[in-house]
C-alpha positions as a Markdown table, in Angstrom:
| # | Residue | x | y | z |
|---|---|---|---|---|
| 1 | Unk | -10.3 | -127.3 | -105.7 |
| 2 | Unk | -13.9 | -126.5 | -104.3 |
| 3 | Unk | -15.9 | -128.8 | -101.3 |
| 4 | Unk | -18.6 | -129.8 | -103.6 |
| 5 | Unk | -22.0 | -131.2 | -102.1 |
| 6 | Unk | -24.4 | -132.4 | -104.3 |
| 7 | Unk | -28.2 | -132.0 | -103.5 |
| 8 | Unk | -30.5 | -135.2 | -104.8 |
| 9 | Unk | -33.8 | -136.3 | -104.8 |
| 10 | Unk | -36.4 | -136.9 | -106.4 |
| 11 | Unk | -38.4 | -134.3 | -108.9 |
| 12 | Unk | -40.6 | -131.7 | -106.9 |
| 13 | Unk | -39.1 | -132.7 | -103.8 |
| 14 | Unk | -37.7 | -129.1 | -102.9 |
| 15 | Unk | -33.9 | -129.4 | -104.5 |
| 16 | Unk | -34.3 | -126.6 | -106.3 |
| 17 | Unk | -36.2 | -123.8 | -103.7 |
| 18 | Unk | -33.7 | -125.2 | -101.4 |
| 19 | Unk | -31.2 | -124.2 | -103.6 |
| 20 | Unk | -32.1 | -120.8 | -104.1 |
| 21 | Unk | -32.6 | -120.5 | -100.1 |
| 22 | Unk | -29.0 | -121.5 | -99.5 |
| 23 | Unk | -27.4 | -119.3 | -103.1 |
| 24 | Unk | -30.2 | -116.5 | -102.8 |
| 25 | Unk | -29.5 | -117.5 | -107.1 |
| 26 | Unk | -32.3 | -117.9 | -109.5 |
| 27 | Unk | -32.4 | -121.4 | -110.4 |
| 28 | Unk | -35.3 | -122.6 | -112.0 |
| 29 | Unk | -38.4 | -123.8 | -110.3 |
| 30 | Unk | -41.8 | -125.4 | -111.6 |
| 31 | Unk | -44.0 | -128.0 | -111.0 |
| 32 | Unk | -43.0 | -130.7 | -113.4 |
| 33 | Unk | -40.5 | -133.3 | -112.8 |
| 34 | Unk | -36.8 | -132.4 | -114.4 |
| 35 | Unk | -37.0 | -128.6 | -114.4 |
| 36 | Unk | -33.5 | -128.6 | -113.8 |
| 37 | Unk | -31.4 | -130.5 | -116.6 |
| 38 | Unk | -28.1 | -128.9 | -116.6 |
| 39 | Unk | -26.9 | -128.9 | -112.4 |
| 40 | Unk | -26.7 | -125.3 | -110.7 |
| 41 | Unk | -24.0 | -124.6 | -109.1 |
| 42 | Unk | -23.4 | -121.5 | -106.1 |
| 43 | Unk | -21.0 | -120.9 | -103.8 |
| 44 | Unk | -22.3 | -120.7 | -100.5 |
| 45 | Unk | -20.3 | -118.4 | -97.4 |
| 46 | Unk | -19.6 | -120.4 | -94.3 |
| 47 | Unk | -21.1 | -118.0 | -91.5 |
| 48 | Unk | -18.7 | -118.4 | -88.8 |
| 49 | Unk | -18.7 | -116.0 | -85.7 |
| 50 | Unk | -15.2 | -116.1 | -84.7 |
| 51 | Unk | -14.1 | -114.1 | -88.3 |
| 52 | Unk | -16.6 | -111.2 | -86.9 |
| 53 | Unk | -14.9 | -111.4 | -83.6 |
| 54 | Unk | -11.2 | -110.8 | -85.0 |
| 55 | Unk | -12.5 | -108.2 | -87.1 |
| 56 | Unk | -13.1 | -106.2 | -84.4 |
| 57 | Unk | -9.5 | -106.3 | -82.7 |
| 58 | Unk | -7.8 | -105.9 | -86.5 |
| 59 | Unk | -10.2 | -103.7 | -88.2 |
| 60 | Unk | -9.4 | -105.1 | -91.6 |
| 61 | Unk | -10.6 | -103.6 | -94.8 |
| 62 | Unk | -12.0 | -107.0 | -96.3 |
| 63 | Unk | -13.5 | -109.9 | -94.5 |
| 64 | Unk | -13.3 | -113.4 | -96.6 |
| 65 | Unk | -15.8 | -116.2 | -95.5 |
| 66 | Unk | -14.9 | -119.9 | -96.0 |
| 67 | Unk | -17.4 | -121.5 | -98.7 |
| 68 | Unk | -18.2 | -124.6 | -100.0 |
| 69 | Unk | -20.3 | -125.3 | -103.5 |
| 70 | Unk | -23.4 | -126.4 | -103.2 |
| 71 | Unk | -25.1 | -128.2 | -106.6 |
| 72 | Unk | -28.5 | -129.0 | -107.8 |
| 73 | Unk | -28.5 | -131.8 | -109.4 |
| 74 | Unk | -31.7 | -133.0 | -111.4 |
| 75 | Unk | -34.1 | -135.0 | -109.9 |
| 76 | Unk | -33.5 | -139.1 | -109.9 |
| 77 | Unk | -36.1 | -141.1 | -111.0 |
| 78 | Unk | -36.5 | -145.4 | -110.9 |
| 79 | Unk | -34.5 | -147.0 | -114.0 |
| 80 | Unk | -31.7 | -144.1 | -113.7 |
| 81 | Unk | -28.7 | -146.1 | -113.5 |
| 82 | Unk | -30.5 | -147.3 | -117.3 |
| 83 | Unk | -30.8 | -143.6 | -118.3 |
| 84 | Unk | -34.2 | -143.1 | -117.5 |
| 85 | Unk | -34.8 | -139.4 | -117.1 |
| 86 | Unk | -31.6 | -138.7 | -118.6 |
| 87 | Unk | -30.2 | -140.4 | -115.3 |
| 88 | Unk | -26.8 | -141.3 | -116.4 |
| 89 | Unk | -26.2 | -137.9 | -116.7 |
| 90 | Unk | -27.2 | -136.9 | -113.1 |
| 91 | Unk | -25.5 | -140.0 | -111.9 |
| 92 | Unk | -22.6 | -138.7 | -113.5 |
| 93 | Unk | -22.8 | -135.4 | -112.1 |
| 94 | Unk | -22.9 | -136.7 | -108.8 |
| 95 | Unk | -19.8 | -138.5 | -108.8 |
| 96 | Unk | -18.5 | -135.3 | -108.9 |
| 97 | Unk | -19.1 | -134.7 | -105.6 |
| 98 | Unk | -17.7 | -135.1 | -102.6 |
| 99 | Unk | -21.0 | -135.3 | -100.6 |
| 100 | Unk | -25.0 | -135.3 | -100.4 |
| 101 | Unk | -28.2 | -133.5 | -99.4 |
| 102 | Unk | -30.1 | -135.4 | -99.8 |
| 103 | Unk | -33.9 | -133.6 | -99.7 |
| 104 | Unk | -36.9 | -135.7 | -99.0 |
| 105 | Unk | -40.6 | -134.8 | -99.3 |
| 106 | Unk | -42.2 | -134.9 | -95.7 |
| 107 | Unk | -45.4 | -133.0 | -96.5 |
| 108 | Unk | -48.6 | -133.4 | -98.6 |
| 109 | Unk | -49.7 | -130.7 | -101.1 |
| 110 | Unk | -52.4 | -131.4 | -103.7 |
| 111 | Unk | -51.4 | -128.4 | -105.7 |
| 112 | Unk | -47.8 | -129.9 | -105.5 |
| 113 | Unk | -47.7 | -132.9 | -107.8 |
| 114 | Unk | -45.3 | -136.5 | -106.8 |
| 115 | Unk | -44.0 | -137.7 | -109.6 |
| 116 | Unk | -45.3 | -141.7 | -108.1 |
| 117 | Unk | -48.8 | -139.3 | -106.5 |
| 118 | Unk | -48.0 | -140.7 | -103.2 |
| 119 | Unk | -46.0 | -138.9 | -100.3 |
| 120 | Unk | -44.2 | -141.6 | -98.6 |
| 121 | Unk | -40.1 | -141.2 | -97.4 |
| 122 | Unk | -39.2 | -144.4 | -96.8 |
| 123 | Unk | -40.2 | -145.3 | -100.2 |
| 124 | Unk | -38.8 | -142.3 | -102.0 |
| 125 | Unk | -35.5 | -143.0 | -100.3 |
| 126 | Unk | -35.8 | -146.2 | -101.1 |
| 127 | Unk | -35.9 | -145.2 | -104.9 |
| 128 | Unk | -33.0 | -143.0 | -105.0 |
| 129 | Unk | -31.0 | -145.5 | -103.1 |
| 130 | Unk | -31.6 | -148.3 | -105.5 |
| 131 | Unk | -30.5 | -146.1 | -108.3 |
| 132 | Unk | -27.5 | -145.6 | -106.5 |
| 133 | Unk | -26.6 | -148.7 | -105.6 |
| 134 | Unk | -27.3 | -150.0 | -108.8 |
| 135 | Unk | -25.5 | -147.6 | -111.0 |
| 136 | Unk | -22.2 | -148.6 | -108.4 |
| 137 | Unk | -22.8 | -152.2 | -109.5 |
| 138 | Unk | -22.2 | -151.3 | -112.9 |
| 139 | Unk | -19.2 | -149.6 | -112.3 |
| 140 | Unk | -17.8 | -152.0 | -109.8 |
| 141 | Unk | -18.2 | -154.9 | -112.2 |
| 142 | Unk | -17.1 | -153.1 | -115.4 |
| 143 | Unk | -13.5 | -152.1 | -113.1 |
| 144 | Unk | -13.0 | -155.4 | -112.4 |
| 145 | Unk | -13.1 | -156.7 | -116.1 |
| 146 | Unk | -10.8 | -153.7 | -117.2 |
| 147 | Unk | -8.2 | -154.8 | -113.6 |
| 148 | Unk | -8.7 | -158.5 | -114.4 |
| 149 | Unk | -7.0 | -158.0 | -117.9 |
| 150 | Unk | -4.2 | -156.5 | -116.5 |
| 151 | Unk | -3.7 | -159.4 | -114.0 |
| 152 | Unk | -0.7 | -160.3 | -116.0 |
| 153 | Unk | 1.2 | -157.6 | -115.9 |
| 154 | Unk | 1.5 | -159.1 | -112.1 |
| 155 | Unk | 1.5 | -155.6 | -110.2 |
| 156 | Unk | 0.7 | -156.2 | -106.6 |
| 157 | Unk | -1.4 | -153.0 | -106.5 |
| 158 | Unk | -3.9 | -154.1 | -109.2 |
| 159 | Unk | -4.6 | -157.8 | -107.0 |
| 160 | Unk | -5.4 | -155.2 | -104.1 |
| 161 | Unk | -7.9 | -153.3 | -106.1 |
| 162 | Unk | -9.8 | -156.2 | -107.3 |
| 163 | Unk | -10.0 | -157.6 | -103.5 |
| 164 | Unk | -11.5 | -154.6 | -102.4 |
| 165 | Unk | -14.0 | -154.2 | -105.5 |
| 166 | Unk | -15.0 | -158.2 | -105.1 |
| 167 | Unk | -16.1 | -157.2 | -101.4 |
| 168 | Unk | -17.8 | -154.0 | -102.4 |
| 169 | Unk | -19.8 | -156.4 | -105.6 |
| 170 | Unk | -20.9 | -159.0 | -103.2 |
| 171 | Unk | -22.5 | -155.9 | -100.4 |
| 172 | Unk | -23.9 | -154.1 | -103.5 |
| 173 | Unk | -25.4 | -157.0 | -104.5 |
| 174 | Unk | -27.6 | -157.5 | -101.6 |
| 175 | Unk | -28.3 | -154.0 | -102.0 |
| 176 | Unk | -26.4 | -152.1 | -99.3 |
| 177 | Unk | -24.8 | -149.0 | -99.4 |
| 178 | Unk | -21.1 | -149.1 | -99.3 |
| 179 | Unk | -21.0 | -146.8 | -96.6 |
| 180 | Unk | -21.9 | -149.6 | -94.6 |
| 181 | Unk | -19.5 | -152.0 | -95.7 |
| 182 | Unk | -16.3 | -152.1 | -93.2 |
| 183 | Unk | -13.7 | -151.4 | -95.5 |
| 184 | Unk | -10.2 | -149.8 | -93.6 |
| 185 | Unk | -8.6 | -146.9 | -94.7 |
| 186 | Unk | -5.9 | -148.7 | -97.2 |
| 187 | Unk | -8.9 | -150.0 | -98.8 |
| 188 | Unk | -10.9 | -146.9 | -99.1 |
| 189 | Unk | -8.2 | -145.5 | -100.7 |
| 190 | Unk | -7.6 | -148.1 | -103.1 |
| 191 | Unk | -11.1 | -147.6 | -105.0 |
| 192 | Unk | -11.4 | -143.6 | -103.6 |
| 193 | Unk | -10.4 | -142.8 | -107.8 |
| 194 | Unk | -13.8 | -144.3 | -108.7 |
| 195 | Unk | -16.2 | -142.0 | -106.4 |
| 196 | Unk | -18.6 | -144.6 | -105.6 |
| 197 | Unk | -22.0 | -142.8 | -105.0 |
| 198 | Unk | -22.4 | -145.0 | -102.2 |
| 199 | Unk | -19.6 | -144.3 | -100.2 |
| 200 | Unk | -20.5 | -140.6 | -100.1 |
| 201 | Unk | -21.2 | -138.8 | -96.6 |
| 202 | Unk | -24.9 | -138.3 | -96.7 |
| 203 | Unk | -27.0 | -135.5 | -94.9 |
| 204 | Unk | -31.3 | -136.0 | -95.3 |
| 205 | Unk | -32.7 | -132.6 | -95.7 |
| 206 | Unk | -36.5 | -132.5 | -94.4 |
| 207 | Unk | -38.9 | -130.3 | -96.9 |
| 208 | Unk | -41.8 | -129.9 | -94.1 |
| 209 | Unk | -44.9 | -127.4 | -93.6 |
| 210 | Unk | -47.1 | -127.1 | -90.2 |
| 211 | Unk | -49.3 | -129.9 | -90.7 |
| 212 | Unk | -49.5 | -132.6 | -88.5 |
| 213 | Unk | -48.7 | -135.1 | -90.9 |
| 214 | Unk | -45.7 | -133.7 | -91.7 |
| 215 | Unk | -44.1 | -134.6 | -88.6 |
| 216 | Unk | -45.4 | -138.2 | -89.0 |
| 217 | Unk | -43.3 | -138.3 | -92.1 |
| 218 | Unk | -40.2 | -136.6 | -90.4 |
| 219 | Unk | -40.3 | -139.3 | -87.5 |
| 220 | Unk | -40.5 | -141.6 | -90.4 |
| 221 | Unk | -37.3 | -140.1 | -92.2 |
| 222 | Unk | -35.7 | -140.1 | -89.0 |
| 223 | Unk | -36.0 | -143.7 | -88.2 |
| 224 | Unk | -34.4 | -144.4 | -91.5 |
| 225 | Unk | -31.4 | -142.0 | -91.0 |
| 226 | Unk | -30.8 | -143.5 | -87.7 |
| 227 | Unk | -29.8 | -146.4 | -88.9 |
| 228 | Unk | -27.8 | -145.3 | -91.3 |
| 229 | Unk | -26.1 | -143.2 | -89.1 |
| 230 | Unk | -27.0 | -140.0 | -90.9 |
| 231 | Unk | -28.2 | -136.7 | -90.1 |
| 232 | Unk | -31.4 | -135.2 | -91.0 |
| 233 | Unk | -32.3 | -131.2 | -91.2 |
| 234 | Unk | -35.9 | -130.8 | -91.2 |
| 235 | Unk | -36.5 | -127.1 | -93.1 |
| 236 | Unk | -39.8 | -125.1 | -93.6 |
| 237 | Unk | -39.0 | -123.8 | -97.2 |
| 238 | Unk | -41.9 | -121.6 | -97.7 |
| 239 | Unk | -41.5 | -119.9 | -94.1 |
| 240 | Unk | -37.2 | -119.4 | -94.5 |
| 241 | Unk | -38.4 | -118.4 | -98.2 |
| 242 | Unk | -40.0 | -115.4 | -96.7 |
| 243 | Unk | -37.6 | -114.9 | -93.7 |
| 244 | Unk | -34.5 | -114.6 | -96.6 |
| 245 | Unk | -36.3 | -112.1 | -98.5 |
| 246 | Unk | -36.6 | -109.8 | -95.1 |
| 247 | Unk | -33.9 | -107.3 | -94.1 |
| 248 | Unk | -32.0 | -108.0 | -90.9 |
| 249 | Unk | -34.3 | -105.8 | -88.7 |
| 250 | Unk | -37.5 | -107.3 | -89.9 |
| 251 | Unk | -35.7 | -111.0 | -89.8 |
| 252 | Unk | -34.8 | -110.6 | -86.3 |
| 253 | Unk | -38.1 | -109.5 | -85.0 |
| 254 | Unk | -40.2 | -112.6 | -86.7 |
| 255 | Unk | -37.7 | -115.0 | -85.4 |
| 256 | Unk | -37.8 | -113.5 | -81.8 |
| 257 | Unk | -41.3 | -113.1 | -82.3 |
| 258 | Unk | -41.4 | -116.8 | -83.6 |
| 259 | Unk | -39.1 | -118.3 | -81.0 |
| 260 | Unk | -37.0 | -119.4 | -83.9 |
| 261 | Unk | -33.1 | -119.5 | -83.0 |
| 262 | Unk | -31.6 | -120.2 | -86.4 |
| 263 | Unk | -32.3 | -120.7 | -89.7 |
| 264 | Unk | -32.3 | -124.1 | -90.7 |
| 265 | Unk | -30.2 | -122.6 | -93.9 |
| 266 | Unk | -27.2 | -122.0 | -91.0 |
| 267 | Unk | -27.9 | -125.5 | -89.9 |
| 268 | Unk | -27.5 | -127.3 | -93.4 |
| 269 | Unk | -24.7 | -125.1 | -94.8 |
| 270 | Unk | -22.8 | -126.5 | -91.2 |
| 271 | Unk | -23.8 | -129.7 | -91.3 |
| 272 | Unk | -22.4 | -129.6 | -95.6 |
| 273 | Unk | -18.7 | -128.3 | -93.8 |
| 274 | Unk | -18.5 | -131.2 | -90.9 |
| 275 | Unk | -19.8 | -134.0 | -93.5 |
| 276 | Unk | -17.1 | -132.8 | -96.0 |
| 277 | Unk | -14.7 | -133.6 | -93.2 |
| 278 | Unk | -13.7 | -129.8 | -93.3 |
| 279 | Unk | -11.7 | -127.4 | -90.7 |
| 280 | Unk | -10.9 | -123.8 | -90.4 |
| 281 | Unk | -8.2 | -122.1 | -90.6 |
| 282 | Unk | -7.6 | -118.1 | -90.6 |
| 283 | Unk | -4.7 | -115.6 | -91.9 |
| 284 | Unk | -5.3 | -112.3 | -90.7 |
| 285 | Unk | -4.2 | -108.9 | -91.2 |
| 286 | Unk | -4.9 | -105.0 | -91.9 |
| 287 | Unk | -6.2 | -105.5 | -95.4 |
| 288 | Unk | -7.8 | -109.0 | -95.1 |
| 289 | Unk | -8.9 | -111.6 | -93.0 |
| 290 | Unk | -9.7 | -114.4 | -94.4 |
| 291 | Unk | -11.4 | -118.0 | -93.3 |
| 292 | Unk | -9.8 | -121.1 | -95.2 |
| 293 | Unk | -11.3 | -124.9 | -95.6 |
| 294 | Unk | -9.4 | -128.0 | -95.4 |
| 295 | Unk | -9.5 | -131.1 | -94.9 |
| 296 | Unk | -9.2 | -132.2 | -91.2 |
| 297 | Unk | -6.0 | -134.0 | -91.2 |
| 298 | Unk | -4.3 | -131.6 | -93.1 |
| 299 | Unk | -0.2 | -130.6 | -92.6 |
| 300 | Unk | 0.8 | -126.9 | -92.9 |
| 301 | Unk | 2.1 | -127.4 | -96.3 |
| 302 | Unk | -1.0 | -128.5 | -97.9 |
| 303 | Unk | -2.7 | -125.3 | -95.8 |
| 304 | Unk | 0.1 | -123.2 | -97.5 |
| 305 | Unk | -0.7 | -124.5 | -100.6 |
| 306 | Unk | -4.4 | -123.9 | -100.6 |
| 307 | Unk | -3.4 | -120.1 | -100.4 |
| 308 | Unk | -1.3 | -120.1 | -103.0 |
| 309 | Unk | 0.8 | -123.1 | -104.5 |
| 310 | Unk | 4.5 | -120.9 | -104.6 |
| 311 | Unk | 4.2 | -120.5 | -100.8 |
| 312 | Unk | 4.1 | -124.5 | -100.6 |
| 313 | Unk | 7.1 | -124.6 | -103.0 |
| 314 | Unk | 8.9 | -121.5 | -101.0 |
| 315 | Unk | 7.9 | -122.8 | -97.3 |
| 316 | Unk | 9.9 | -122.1 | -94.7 |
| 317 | Unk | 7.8 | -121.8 | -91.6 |
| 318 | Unk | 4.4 | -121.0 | -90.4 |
| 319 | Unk | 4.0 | -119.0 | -87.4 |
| 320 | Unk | 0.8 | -120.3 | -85.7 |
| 321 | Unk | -1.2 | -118.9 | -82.7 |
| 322 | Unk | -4.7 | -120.4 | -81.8 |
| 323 | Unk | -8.0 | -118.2 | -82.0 |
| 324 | Unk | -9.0 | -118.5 | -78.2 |
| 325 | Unk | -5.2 | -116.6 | -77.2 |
| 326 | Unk | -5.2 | -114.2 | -80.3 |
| 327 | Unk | -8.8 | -113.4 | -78.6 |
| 328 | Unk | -7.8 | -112.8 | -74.9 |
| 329 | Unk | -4.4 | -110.9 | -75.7 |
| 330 | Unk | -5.4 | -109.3 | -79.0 |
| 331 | Unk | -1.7 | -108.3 | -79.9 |
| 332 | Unk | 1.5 | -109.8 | -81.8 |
| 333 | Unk | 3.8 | -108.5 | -78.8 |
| 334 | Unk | 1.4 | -109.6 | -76.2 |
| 335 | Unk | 1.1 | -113.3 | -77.9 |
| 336 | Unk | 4.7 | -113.4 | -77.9 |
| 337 | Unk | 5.0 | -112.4 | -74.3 |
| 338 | Unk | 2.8 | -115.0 | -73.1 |
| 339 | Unk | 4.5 | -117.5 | -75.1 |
| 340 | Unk | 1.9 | -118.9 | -77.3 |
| 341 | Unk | 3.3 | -117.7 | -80.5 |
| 342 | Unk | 4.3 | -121.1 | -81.8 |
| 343 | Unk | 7.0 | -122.0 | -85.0 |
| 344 | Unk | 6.0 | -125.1 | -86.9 |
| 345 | Unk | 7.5 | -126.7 | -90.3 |
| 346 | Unk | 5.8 | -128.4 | -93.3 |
| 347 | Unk | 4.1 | -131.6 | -91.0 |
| 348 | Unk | 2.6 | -129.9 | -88.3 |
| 349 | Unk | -1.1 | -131.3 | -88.1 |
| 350 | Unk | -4.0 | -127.5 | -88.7 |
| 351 | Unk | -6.0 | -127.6 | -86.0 |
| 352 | Unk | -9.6 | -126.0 | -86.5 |
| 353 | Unk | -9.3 | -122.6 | -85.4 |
| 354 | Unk | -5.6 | -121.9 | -86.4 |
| 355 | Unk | -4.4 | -118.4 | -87.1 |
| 356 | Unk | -1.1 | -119.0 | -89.8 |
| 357 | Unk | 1.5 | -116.5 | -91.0 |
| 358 | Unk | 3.2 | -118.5 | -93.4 |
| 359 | Unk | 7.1 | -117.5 | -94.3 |
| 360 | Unk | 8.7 | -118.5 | -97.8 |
| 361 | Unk | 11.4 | -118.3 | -99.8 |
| 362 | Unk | 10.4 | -115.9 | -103.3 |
């Protein structure tokens, strides 16, 4: 299964450019609202300098990033969750994902058209969120019909469900997000099969350019993330358009010549990993090392599993030693020496960083 995150917003907003930035693909971009109608999906690397620094004690003939999908989604527009602009659709294909970018307009450009002709976040977040919201209400209200009819089959389980989706109604109804709503992790998990839009880890993505009133707008977005307790990436498209299509040489020198540190690319794709909740974990060898997302949380068996599901039905054992002493003794027999060459069995807890051999039964 991939780590999808979904990128919303309204049309001409950026989605799609931003897309292309992150995939270096060839989706479609135009200046007209629903360009995109079927969602884009690429697979985006996980740059992570710790792979490039156990490469050079191994020397491996393949080098495997971690990844996560990244999907362009159609812009939303108000009347959505109705089907305006084919908005069940693109509701629907945002259930499907486990979180959002979501990009917001922070600049004015006459040649660039806003589908309401009027640059303002707060109100264009304000739209999407509504959609949201509302097209939650529908499903929370049509699951509680289908669970109330079941009420006499007396299952303990369904009484649960409906609790949980009779608090989730009443928040939605004053139009909050359910993210907001305190619900404990039983509960969560008890309406988690429905993928409520609402309850998705959300990251604001910034489209910005060098005028002044662009940063108006991004203190603007900012205040609204705050208290939502979201992050927000500001990004110059045009400018990282043109750094991408540089080689490395010519990259380096306008960034150090622009006193710019990173890419704001980097930034998003890194932000996408910790919103999905993900870690990394590494197997390494002669002929590959390879970087591996999970799910924080995850046991040894599920991280055998992700490689391959026989070695989860085979385990035995995973052999584990952590990056930082697989970096300062940078052998097997050395590890073993020093003692930090650790055995563990199916419910040890992967820690980020983690270096597995795992041993099973053919």
């Amino acid at each position: 299964m991939g780590f999808k995150c979904g990128i919303i917003g309204l049309p001409n907003v950026g989605k799609s450019t931003l897309f292309n930035l992150l995939t270096k693909g060839n989706s479609a971009v135009a200046n007209f609202p629903f360009c995109t109608i079927k969602p884009n999906v690429g697979v985006v690397p996980v740059i992570d300098e710790r792979i490039n620094h156990l490469a050079k004690i191994v020397s491996p003939q393949k080098i495997v990033h971690a990844f996560i999908e990244f999907i362009d989604i159609a812009g939303l527009v108000k009347g959505a969750s109705k089907g305006e602009g084919l908005g069940n659709q693109f509701l629907s294909n945002i259930r499907e994902t486990h979180a959002i970018a979501h990009v917001v307009r922070c600049f004015k450009n006459d040649n660039i058209t806003h589908i309401y002709n009027q640059v303002q976040p707060s109100k264009d977040i304000d739209i999407i969120n509504t959609e949201l919201i509302l097209s939650d209400f529908d499903l929370c209200e049509k699951t509680i019909l289908q669970l109330q009819k079941k009420k006499a089959l007396k299952n303990n389980e369904i009484e649960k469900k409906i609790n949980v989706l009779k608090k989730c109604i009443n928040h939605l109804t004053e139009f909050f997000m359910l993210k907001t709503l305190h619900l404990n992790e039983e509960e969560k998990k008890l309406i988690s099969y429905l993928r409520f839009l609402t309850l998705k880890p959300t990251m604001y993505i910034a489209n910005i350019n060098e005028e002044k009133e662009s940063y108006y707008f991004l203190d603007e977005l900012n205040n609204i993330a705050k208290k939502e307790n979201a992050i927000v990436i500001p990004i110059y498209e045009n400018l990282e358009l043109d750094l991408v299509k540089m080689n490395n040489e010519e990259q380096k020198y306008f960034m150090k010549a622009f006193n710019i540190k990173t890419l704001a690319l980097n930034n998003i794709i890194s932000a996408g990993y910790k919103l999905l909740n993900l870690i990394t974990f590494f197997t390494v060898g002669i002929k590959e090392i390879r970087a591996w997302a999970i799910l924080n949380g995850s046991t040894s068996i599920q991280a055998a599993h992700k490689i391959h599901s026989d070695f989860s039905k085979g385990f035995i054992r995973a052999q584990i030693v952590k990056y930082i002493d697989f970096i300062k003794y940078k052998s097997e027999a050395k590890i073993k020496e020093m003692g930090k060459f650790r055995i563990e069995g199916k419910q040890y807890y992967i820690k980020d960083g983690d270096i597995i051999h795992f041993l099973f039964n053919v």
